[in-house]
C-alpha positions in Angstrom: 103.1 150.3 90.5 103.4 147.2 88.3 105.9 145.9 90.5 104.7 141.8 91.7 107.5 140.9 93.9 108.7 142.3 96.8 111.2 141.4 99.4 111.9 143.1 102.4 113.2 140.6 105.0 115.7 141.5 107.3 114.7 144.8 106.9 114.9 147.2 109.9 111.5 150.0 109.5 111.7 153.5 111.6 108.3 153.5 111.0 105.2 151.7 109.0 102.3 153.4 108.7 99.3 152.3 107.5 98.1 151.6 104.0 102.3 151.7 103.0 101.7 149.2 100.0 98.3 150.5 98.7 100.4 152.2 95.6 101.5 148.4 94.8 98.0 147.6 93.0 99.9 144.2 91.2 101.9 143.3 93.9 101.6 139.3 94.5 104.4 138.2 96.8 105.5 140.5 99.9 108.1 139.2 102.1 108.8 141.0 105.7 110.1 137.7 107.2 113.0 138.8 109.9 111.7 142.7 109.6 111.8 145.0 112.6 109.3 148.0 112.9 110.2 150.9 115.3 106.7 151.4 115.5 103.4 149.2 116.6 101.3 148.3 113.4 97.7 147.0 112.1 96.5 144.7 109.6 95.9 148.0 107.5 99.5 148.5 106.9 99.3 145.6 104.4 96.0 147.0 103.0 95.8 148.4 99.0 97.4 145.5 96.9 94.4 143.7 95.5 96.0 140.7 94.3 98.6 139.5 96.9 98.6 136.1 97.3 101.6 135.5 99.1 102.0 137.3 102.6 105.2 136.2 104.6 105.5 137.3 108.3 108.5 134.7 109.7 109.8 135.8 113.0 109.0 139.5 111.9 109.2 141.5 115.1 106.7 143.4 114.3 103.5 144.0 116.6 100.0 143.7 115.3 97.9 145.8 117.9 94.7 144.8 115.9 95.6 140.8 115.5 92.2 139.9 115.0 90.7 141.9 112.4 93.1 140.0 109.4 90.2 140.9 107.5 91.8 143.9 106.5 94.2 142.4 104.2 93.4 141.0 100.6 91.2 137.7 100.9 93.1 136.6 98.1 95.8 135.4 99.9 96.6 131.8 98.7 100.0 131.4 101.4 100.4 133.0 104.5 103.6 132.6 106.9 103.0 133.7 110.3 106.2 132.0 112.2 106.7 132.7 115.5 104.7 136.1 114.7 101.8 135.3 117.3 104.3 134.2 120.2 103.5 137.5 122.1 99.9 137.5 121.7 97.9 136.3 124.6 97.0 132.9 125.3 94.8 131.2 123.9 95.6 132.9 120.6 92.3 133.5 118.5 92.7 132.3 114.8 88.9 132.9 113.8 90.2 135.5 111.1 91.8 132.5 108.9 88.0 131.7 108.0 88.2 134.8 106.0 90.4 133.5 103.8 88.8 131.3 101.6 91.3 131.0 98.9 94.4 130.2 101.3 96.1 126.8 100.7 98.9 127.1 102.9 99.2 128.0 106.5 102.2 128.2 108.7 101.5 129.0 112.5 105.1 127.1 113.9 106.9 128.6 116.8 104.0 130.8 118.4 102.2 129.6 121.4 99.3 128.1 120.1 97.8 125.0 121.9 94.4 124.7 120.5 91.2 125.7 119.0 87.5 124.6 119.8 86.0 126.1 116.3 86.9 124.6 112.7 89.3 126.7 111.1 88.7 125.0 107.4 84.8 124.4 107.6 83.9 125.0 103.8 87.4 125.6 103.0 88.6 123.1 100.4 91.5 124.4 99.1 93.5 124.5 102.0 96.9 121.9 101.7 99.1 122.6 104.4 99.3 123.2 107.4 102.6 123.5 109.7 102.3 124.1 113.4 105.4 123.1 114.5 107.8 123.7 117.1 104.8 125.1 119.6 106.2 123.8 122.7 104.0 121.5 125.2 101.2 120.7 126.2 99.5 120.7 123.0 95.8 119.6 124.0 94.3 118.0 120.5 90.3 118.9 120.0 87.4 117.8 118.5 87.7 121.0 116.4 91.4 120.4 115.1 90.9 116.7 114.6 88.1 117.6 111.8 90.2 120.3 110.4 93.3 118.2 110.0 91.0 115.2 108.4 87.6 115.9 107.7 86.5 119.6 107.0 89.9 120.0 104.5 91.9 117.7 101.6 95.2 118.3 103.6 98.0 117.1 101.8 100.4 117.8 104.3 100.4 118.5 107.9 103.2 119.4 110.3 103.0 119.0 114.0 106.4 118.1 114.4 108.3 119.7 117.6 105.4 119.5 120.3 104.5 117.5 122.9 100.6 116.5 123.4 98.5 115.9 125.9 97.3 112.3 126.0 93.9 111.9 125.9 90.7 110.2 123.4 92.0 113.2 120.6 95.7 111.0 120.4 93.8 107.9 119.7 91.0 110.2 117.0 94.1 111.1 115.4 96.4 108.3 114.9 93.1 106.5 113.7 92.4 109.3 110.5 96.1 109.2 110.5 96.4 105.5 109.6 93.2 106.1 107.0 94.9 109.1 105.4 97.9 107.4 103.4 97.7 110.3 100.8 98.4 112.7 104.0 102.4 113.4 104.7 102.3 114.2 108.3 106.1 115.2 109.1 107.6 113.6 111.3 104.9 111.2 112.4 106.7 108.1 111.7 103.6 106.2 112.1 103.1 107.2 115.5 106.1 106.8 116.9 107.7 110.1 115.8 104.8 112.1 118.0 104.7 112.0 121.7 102.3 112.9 124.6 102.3 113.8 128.3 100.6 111.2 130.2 98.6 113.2 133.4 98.4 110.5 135.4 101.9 109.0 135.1 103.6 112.1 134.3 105.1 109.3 131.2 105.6 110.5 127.7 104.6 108.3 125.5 104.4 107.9 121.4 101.3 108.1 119.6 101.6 104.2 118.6 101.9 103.1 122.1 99.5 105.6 123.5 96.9 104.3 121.0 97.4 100.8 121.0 98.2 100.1 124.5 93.9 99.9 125.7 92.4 102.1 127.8 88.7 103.6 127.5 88.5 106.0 124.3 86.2 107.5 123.0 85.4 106.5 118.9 86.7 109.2 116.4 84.0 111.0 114.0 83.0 110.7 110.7 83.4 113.0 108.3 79.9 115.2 109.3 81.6 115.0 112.8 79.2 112.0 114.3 80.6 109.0 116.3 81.9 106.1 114.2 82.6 102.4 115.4 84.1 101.9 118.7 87.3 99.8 119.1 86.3 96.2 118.3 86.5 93.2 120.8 89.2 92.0 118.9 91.2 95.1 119.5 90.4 95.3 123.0 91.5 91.4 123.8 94.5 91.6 121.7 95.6 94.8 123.8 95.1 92.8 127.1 97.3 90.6 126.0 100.3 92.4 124.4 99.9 95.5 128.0 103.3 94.0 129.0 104.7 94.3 125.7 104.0 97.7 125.1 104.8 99.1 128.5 108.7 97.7 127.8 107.9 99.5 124.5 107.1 102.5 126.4 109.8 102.5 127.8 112.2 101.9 125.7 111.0 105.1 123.4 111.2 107.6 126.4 114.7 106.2 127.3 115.4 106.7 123.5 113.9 109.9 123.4 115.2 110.9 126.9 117.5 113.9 125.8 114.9 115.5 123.5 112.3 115.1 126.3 115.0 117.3 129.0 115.5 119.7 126.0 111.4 120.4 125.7 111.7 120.4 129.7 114.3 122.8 129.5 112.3 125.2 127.1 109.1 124.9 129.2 111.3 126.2 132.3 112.8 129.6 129.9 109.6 130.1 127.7 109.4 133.4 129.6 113.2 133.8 128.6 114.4 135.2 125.4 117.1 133.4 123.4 119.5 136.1 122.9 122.4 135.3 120.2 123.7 138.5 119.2 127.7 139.9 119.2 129.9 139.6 121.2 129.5 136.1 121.7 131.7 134.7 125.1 133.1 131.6 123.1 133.8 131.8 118.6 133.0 128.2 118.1 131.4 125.2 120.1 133.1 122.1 119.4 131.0 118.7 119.1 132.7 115.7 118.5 133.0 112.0 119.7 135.1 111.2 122.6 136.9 108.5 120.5 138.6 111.4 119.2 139.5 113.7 121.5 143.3 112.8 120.9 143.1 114.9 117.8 140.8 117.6 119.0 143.5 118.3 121.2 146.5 117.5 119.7 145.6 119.5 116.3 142.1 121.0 115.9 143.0 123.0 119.2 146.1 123.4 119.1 145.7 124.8 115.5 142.4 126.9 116.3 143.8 128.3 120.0 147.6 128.1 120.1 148.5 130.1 116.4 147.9 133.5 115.9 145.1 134.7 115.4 144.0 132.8 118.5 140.4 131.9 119.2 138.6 130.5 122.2 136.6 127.5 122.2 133.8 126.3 124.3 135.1 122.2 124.8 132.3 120.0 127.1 135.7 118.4 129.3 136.9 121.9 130.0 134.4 124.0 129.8 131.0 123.1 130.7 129.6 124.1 134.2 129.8 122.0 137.2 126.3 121.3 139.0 124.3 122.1 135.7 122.7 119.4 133.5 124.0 118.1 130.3 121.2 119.4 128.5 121.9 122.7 130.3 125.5 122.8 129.3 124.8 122.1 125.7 121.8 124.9 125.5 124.0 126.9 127.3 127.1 126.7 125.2 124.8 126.7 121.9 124.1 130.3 122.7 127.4 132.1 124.1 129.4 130.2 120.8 129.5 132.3 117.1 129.7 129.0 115.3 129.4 125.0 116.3 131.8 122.7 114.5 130.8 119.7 114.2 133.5 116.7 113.6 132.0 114.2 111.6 133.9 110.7 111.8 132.5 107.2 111.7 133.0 107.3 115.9 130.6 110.7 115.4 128.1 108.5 113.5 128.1 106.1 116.0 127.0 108.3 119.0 123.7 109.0 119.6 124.9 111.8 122.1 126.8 113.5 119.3 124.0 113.0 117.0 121.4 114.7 119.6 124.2 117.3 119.3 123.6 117.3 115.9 120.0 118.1 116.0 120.1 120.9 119.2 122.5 122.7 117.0 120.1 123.2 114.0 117.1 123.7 116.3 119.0 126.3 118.7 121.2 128.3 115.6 119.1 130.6 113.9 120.8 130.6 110.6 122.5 127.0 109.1 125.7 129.4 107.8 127.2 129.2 111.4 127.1 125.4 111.1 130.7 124.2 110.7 131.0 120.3 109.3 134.4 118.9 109.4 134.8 115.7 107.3 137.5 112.8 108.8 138.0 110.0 106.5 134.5 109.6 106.8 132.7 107.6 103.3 129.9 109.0 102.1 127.9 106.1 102.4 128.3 106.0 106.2 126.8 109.6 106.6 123.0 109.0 107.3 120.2 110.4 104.9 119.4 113.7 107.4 123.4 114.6 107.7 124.0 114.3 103.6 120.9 116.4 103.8 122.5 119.1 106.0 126.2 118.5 104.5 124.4 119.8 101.1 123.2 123.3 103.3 126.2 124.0 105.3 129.8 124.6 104.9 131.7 121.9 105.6 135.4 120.9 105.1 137.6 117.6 104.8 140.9 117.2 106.7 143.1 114.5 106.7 143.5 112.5 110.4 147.0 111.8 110.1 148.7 115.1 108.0 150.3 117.3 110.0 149.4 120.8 110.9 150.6 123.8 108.8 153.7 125.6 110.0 152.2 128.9 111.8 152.8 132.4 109.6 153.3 130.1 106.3 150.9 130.7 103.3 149.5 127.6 101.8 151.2 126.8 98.4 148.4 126.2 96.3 144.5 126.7 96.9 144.1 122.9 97.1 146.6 122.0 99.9 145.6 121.2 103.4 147.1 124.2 104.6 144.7 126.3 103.1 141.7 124.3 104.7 142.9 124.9 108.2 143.2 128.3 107.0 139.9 128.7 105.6 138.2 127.2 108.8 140.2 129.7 111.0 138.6 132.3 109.1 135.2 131.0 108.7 135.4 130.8 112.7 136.7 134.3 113.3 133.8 135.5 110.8 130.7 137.6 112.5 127.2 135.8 112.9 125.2 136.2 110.2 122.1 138.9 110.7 118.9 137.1 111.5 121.4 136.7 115.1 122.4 139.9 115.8 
C-alpha cells in the first residue's frame, strides 16, 4: 500500500475490473502505456489512489466504455498521456472532461482522431504547459475555441501540432499572429510557419502557415486575450502583400514541391485510416534496405552478398528488385516498411546528400513502432557531415561502422578478436535475424 510507482506497460490483462488500484492509497505514477485488456473498462478501474498525478495511457488497447465521465479518476492528476488511446472513439471526440482537471500541466492527445473543439479546454486553468497533439492526420480545422486555449486562456510553454495538416482558413492567420507574439512559446516543429501546412479548399494547394498568412486575402482579426477582436491587418500590410503575390506563389510552390513526398505520405494515410498497421511476426522480408543509389555497387557486391549469399541466409526487400510495378513510390516504401523486421539504413556522404533517402529516413521512424529495429550503418562517413536530427537518432539506435573498401569475411570463419571487421558483419547478421521487439508483435 505505500507503493508510489507503478509500471505496467506492455502488459497483457485477462481481465481489469473496476476499482483494481483502490488498495494503492500513495500511488503517484501508473504506467499502462502499450497494455492490452481482454476485457472492456471504465474510468473506475483507475479509481482509489488519491494522490496519482501521473496517469500514462500511450497506445494502450484498452477500451473506455464510459470515455466521458474522466471525472472518476483523481483530479489530481498533474500529467496525463492519452496517445492514440481515443483513435476508436467516435468523431468528433468530446474532451469536456479535461476541465475537470484543474491541476493538470501536461496533456498529450497525439495520434487519435481529434480535429477540433468549439469550447475552451483551459478556461481558468493556469497551470497547464503542454500540450501535444500531434500526428492527428488531416484536415485539422483550427477554432476560435483552440486558438484561445493555445494563447490566451493558458501560459503554454510548449505546444505540439506537429504531424497534421490544417485546414486554411482566418484560424491559420489568428494563429501564426499569437504565434509570432508568443516568443516564450516552443511550438515544435513550427519553424516559424513554414514547418506547418494547410489544405487550401479552393485550390486543393497545401500551403505553409508563412505563405498562407502573408500572402493577402480577407481575414478576419485575431482576439485579445478576453476573446474580442483586435486590429485588423494594417494598409501597410495589405499594399506590401499586393506587391510581393507573385513572390509568394513561386514560394508556394516551391515548399509543396519540397514537401511533395511528405504531402503523398499524409495522402496515403488518409486513404488506409480505416486500415490497421499490422507489424507483427512473421514478417515477408528481415530487413529493408535504404541507401543511395551512388552506392549500389557495394550493396550488391558485399552488404548482399554477405546478408543473402552466406549461411544463415536472409532475404531483403531492395527498391530495384523488389518494389511493385504499377504502385507509387510512396506506396512501395509504406509497403515495404511494414512486411520488413528491420530497416537498415546506409549512411554515406552520397546518403546525406539525398533528399529521397533522407525522406526515407524519416518514414522509417514515423512507420516502425520501436527505434531498436533501426539499423544505421556508418561508411567513412565524418561526424561532422551527419546532420543535427541523424546524430540525434545515431545516439538512440544501433548503428555500426564498416569499412568501404575491406573485404568481406571468409564464410564459417569466427572473427579473431571482438574488434575486427569480421565480427561487425557478424553482429549485423544477427541483429537482422533477431525478432521484432514487443510493442510490434
Amino acid at each position: 500500500k505505500n507503493l508510489e510507482i507503478l509500471s505496467l506497460a506492455e502488459t497483457t490483462f485477462v481481465r481489469l475490473d473496476n476499482h483494481s488500484f483502490s488498495g494503492l492509497k500513495n500511488l503517484r505514477v501508473l504506467s499502462l502505456a502499450y497494455s492490452k485488456s481482454g476485457n472492456p473498462v471504465s474510468w473506475r478501474t483507475l479509481k482509489g489512489p488519491n494522490k496519482l498525478v501521473f496517469l500514462d495511457l500511450t497506445l494502450a488497447s484498452i477500451k473506455i466504455f464510459d470515455f466521458y465521465k474522466c471525472s472518476q479518476i483523481d483530479k489530481k492528476i498533474e500529467v496525463l498521456n492519452l496517445t492514440g488511446i481515443l483513435a476508436d472513439v467516435d468523431v468528433p471526440v468530446n474532451l469536456s472532461f479535461i476541465r475537470e482537471l484543474h491541476n493538470l500541466k501536461v496533456l498529450e492527445i497525439g495520434n487519435n482522431r481529434i480535429r477540433s473543439w468549439n469550447a475552451s479546454l483551459f478556461s481558468g486553468m493556469t497551470d497547464i504547459e503542454e500540450l501535444r497533439m500531434s500526428g492527428n492526420g488531416i484536415d485539422i480545422s483550427l477554432t476560435s475555441a483552440m486558438i484561445r486555449d493555445m494563447f490566451n486562456s493558458s501560459e503554454l510553454k510548449l505546444l505540439d501540432l506537429s504531424g497534421n495538416i490544417f485546414e486554411c482558413n482566418e484560424m491559420i492567420f489568428k494563429f501564426f499572429r499569437f504565434a509570432k507574439s508568443k516568443p516564450d512559446l516552443h511550438i515544435v516543429g513550427y519553424n516559424e510557419g513554414f514547418g506547418y501546412m494547410c489544405t487550401d479548399d479552393k485550390t486543393n494547394e497545401v500551403i505553409s502557415f508563412f505563405n498562407y498568412s502573408t500572402g493577402g486575402g480577407d481575414l478576419d482579426p485575431g482576439f485579445n486575450t478576453e476573446g474580442e477582436v483586435v486590429v485588423s491587418p494594417s494598409a501597410l500590410e495589405i499594399s506590401i502583400s499586393s506587391l510581393i503575390a507573385f513572390v509568394v506563389s513561386l514560394t508556394v510552390t516551391a515548399a509543396v514541391y519540397r514537401n511533395r513526398w511528405y504531402i503523398r505520405y499524409y495522402y496515403l494515410c488518409y486513404k488506409q485510416q480505416n486500415s490497421e498497421v499490422v507489424r507483427r511476426e512473421p514478417f515477408l522480408y528481415d530487413a529493408f534496405i535504404s541507401y543511395s543509389k551512388h552506392d549500389e555497387t557495394w550493396v550488391r557486391d558485399k552488404l548482399v552478398e554477405f546478408l543473402e549469399r552466406t549461411q544463415p541466409s536472409l532475404k531483403l526487400c531492395l527498391h530495384e528488385r523488389d518494389f511493385k510495378v504499377g504502385s507509387t513510390i510512396v506506396e512501395n516504401i509504406v509497403t515495404a516498411l511494414d512486411s520488413s523486421r528491420k530497416v537498415v539504413i546506409v549512411l554515406t556522404k552520397s546518403y546525406l546528400n539525398s533528399s529521397w533517402c533522407l525522406f526515407e529516413t524519416q518514414l522509417a521512424q514515423y512507420r516502425l513502432m520501436d527505434s531498436r529495429n533501426l539499423i544505421l550503418i556508418k561508411l567513412d562517413t565524418p561526424d561532422r557531415s551527419i546532420p543535427r536530427n541523424l546524430q540525434h537518432l545515431l545516439s538512440r539506435v544501433t548503428y555500426l561502422s564498416l569499412d568501404r573498401e575491406a573485404p568481406l569475411p571468409p564464410p564459417y570463419t569466427l572473427p579473431s578478436s571482438y574488434h575486427s571487421p569480421a565480427t561487425n558483419w557478424m553482429k549485423l547478421k544477427v541483429t537482422l535475424m533477431s525478432q521484432s521487439s514487443e510493442k510490434e508483435k
